[in-house]
C-alpha positions in Angstrom: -48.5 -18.1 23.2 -44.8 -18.1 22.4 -43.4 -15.3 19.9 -41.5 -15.9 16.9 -38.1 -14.7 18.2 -39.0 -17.0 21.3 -40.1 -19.9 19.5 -36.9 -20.0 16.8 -34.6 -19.6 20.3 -35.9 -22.4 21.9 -35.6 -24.6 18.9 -31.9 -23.7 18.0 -31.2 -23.4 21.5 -32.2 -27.7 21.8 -30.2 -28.9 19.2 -26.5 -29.4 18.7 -24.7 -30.5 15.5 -24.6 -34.1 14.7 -21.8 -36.4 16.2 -19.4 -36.2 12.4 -18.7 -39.2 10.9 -16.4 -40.1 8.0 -17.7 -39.9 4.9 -16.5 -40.5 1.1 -16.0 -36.8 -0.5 -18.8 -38.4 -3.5 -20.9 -37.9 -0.4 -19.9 -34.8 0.9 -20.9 -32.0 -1.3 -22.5 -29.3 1.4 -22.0 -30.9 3.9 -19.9 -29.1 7.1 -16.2 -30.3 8.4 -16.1 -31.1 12.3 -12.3 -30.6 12.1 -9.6 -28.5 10.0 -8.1 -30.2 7.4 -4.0 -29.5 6.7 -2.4 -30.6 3.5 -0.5 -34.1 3.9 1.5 -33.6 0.6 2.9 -31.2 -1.6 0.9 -30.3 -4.9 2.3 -29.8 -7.5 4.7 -33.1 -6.5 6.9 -32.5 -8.7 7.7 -29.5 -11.3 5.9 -30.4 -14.6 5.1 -29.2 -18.0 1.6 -27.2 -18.2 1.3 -27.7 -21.7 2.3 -30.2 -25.2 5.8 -29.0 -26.4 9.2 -29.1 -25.9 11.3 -29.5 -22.6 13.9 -27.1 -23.6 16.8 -24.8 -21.9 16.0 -20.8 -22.2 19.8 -20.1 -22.7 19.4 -22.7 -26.0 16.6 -20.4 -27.5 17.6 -16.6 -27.0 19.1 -16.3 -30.0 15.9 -17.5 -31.6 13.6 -15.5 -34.1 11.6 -15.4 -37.2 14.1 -15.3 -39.8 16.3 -17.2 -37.8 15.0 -20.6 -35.8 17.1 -22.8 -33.3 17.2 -26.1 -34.5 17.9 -28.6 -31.7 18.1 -32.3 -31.3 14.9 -34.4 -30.0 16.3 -37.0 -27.9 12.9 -38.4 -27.0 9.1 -38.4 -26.0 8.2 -37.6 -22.3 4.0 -39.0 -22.1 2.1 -37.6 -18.6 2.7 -40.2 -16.1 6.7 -41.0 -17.0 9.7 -39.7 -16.0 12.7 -39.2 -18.3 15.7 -40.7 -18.2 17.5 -38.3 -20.7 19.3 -35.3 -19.4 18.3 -32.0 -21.5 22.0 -30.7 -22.5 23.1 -28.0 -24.6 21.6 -28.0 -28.3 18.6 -30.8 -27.4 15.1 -30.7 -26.7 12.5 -33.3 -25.3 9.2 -33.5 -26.4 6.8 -33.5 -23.5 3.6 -34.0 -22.5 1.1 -31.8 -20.4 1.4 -32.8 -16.9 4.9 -34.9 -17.4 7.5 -34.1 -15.1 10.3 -31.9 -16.1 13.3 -33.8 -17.3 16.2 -32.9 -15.8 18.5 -30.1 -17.3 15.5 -28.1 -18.8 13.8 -25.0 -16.9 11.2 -23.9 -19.8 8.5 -25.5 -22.2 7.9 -24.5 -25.8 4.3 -25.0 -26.9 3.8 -27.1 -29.6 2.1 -24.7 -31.5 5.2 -22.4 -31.7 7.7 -25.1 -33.1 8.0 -26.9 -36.3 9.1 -30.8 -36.4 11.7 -31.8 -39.0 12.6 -35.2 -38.2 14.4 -35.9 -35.0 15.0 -32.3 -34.6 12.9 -29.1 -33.7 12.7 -25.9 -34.9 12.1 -22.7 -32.3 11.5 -19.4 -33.9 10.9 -17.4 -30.5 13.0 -16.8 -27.4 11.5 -18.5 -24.6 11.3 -17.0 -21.1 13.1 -19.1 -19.2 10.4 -20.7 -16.2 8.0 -20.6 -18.5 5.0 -22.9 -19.2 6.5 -24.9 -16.4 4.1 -25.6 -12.6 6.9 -25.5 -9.6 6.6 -28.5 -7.3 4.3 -27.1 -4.5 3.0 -23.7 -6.4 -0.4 -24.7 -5.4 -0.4 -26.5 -2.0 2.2 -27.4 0.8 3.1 -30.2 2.9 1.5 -29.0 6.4 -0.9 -26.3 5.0 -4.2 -25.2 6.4 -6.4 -26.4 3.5 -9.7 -25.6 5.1 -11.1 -24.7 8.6 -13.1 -26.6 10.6 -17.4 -25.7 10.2 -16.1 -25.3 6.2 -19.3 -26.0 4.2 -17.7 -28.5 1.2 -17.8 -26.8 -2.6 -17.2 -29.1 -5.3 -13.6 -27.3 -5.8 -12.9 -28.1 -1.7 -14.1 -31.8 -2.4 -10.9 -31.4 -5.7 -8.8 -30.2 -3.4 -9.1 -32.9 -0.7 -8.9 -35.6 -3.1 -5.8 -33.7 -4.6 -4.0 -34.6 -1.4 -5.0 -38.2 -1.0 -8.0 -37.8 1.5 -10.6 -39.5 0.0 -12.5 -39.4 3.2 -13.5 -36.6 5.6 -14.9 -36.0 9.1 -18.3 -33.9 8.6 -21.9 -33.4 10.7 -24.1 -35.4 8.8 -27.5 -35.1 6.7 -30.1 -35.3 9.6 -32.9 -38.0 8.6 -36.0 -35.9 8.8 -38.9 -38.2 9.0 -42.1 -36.6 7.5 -45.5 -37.5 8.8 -48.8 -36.4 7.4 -51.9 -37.2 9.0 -55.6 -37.2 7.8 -58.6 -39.4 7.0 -59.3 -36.6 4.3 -56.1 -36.8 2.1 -55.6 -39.1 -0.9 -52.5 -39.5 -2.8 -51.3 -37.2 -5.6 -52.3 -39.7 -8.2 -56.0 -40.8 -6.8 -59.2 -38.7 -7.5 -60.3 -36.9 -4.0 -64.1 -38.6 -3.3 -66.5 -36.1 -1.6 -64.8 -34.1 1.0 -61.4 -35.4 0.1 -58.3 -33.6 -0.8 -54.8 -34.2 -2.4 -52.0 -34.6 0.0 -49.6 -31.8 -1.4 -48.0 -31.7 1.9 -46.1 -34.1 1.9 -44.4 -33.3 -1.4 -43.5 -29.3 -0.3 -41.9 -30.9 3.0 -40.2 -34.0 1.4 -39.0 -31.3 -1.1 -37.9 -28.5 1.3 -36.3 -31.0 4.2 -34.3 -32.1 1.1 -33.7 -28.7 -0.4 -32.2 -27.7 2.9 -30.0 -30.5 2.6 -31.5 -33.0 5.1 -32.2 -36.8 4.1 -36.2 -36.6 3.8 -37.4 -39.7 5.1 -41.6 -39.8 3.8 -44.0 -42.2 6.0 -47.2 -43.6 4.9 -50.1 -41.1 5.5 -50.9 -42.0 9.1 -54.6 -42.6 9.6 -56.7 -40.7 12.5 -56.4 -43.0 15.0 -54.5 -43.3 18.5 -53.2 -46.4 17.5 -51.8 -46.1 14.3 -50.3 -42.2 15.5 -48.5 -44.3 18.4 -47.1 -46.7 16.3 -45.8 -44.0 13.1 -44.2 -41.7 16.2 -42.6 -44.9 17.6 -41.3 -45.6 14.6 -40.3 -42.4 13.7 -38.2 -41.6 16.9 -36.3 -44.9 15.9 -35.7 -44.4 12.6 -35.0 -40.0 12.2 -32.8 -37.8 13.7 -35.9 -35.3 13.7 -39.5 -35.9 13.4 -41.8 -33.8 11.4 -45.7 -34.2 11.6 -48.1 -32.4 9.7 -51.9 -32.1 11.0 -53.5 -33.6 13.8 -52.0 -31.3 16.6 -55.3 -29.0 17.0 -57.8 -30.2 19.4 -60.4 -31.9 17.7 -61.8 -35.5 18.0 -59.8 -36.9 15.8 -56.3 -34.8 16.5 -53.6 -37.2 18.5 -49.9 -35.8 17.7 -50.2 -34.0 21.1 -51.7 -36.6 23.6 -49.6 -39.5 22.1 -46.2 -37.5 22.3 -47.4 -37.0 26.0 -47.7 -41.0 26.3 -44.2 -41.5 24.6 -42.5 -39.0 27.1 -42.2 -36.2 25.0 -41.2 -33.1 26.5 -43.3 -29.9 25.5 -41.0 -27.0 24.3 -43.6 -24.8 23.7 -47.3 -25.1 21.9 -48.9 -22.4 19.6 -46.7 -19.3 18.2 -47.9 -16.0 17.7 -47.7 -15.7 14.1 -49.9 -16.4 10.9 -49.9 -18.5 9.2 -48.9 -20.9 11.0 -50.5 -20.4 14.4 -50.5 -24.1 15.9 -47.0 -24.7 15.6 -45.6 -27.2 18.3 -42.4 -28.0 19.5 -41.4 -31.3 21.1 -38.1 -33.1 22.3 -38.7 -37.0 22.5 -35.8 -39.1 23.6 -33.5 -36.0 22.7 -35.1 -35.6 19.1 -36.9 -32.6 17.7 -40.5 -33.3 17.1 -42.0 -30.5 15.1 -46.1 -30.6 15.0 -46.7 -28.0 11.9 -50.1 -27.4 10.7 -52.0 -28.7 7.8 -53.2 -25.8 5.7 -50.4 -25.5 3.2 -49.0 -22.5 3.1 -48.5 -22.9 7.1 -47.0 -26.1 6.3 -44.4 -24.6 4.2 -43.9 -21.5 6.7 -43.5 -22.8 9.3 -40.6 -25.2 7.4 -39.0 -22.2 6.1 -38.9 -20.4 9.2 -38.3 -22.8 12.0 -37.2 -26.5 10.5 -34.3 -24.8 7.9 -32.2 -23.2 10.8 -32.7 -26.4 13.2 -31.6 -28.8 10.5 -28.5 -26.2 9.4 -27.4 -26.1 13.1 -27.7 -29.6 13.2 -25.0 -30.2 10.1 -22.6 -28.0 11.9 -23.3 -24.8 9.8 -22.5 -21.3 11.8 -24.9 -19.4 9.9 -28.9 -20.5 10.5 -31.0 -17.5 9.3 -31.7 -16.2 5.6 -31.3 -12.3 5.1 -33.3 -10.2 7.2 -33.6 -7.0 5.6 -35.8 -3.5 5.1 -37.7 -3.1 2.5 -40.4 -0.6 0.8 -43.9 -2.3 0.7 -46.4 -1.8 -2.4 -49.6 -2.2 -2.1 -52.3 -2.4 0.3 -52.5 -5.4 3.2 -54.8 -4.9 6.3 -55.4 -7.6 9.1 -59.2 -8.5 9.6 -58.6 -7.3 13.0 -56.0 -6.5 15.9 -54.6 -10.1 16.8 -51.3 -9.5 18.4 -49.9 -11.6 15.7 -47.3 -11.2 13.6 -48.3 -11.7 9.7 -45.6 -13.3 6.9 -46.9 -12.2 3.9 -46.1 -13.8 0.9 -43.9 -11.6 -1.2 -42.3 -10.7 -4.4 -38.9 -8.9 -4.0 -36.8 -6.8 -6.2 -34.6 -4.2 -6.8 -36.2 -0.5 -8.2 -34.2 2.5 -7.9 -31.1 1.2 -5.5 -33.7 -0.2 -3.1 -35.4 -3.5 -2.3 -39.6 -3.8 -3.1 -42.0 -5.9 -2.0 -45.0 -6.7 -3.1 -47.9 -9.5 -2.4 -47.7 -12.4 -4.6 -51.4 -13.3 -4.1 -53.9 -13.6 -2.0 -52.4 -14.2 1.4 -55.2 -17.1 3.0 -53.3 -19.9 4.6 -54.3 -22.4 2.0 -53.5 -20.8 -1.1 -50.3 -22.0 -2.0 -49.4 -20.2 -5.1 -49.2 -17.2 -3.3 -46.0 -19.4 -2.2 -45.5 -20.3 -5.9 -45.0 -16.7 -6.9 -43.1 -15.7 -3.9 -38.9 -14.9 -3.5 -39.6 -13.8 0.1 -41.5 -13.5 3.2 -42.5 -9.9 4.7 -43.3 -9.6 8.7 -46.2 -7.9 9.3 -45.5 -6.3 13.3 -47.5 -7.8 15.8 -48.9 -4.1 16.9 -49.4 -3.3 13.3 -53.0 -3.4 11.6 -51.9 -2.7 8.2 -49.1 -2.1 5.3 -49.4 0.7 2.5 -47.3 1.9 -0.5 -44.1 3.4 0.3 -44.3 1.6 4.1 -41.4 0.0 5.4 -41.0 -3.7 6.3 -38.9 -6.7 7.9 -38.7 -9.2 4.8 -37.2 -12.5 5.1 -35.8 -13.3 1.6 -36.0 -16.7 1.0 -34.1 -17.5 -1.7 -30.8 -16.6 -0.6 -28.1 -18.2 1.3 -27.8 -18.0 5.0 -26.0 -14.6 5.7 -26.6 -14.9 10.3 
């Protein structure tokens, strides 16, 4: 059997990021630029006001003070999106508009607030530094400017800043469509009472709701029924519709498991089959026609595991991200976990982290069988039990995987 280090190499090691497309920036939130972008204007444009008030000269106001106001003339009204055609000379004022561009002749702005209107003339009781309230043509971005690098992950402030310059498109790796296939004679739908010896499908909701969480396009297929033919034809389908394929059961060797033998019939290439963890055991890695096929178990907690732990970092890589791989990080273990025997397996226990005393604890969030999926509920992170470890006790340390934080590797 392959390891876990093995197993997530070979994965990242198959994929490549997306060809990048152009896409509208109301599309683009998170998603990863496949070139640098350089500023084709100037922002500001033009010197404006930053506030309401008064376009004034600074030279017009020193003398200006409580018991003594400048009174100057108002030769007019400056609203955002005009441009004056009065000249500010000595003794006069124009009232202006947050965002209006600064008539010529003034260098400051009174705010509103710190004048008093008598007619067609204003009163200033307060020297104004000249420059101020005032944003200088260019003070934020320049013509020519690196604006952001290439393999930039977009933030809602990037996507403002793009549009800021008139790019209302941009170049990115896209979402990969991650079709999601769950297989099983024995599954009913969420909203159907199980008959005897029938369960719920949850899986297909954790996956939909991780592949989309990771910030894939989740694309759910009909629960496939446990035959060859219908397999053939949702894999088919699959590897003509995704970008990656997900299936979820059927991949052991029982009667009525055909994932493996029919991905053998459609040319699928096997990466690797079967990882030496737990959960999570019968994980198996494809490439058909060039796409990642992932066969992930069917117990739950596997399920989610295995997407977690091997489908996040694929997908990222595949979206042009440099970083793939949550926090990996040492922590002190409480309480008391022992393997039912030596297996040569590495264990992910389901964990609660947090901080006590300047250091990072971990502690089970349940029981830890491969089905229970609260224990996932309750969880913020996964601790690796070693492969040639038997058990974990208070005050032991351990590898934790904390799965609620951003990539940091």
């Amino acid at each position: 059997m392959t390891t876990c280090r093995e197993a997530l190499n070979l994965i990242l090691d198959s994929v490549a990021p997306l060809p990048a497309r152009s896409t509208p920036l109301f599309d683009a939130l998170g998603l990863v630029l496949a070139e640098t972008q350089t500023s084709p204007e100037t922002v500001p444009p033009f010197t404006n006001s930053a506030m309401d008030g008064y376009a004034v000269r600074a030279a017009d106001c020193v003398a200006a003070g409580p018991g003594s106001p400048v009174s100057l003339d108002v030769l007019s009204d400056l609203p955002a999106g005009s441009v004056s055609t009065d000249e500010v000379r000595p003794g006069t004022a124009i009232r202006i508009m947050t965002g209006a561009p600064l008539p010529a002749g003034a260098d400051s702005v009174v705010a509103v607030e710190a004048t008093t209107s008598e007619g067609s003339r204003v009163r200033i009781a307060a020297p104004v530094k000249k420059g101020a309230n005032v944003r200088l043509a260019g003070e934020d971005l320049r013509e020519g400017e690196e604006l952001l690098p290439k393999g930039f992950a977009l933030t809602p402030a990037s996507l403002g800043i793009l549009a800021s310059v008139g790019l209302a498109e941009v170049r990115v790796h896209p979402r990969p469509r991650v079709a999601i296939l769950t297989t099983g004679d024995e599954l009913v739908e969420a909203g159907d009472k199980p008959g005897p010896g029938q369960i719920r499908d949850s899986n297909i909701h954790t996956m939909y709701a991780q592949a989309l969480a990771f910030g894939a396009v989740p694309v759910p297929f009909s629960r496939v029924p446990d035959t060859r033919e219908a397999v053939t034809a949702a894999l088919a389908k699959a590897r003509d519709h995704a970008d990656v394929i997900v299936t979820n059961g059927g991949i052991s060797v029982g009667d009525y498991d055909y994932i493996k033998a029919v991905l053998v019939e459609l040319g699928a290439r096997e990466v690797f089959w079967k990882v030496k963890q737990k959960p999570g055991g019968p994980l198996g890695y494809w490439l058909l026609g060039g796409k990642p096929v992932f066969g992930i178990p069917g117990n739950t907690v596997a399920a989610m595991v295995c997407m977690e732990e091997y489908v996040r970092p694929a997908l990222r890589k595949m979206m042009g991200h440099g970083k793939l791989l949550r926090p990996d990080v040492t922590a002190v273990f409480e309480g008391d976990f022992r393997k039912s025997a030596p297996d040569g397996k590495v264990h992910l226990i389901r964990v609660r982290a947090r901080r006590k005393d300047g250091r990072l604890v971990v502690a089970p969030s349940g029981p830890q069988g491969s089905g229970i999926l609260s224990s996932m509920l309750r969880s913020n992170a996964l601790a690796l039990v070693p492969d040639d470890a038997l058990a974990l006790r208070t005050g032991d340390e351990v590898t934790v995987h904390l799965i609620e934080e951003p990539e940091d590797r």
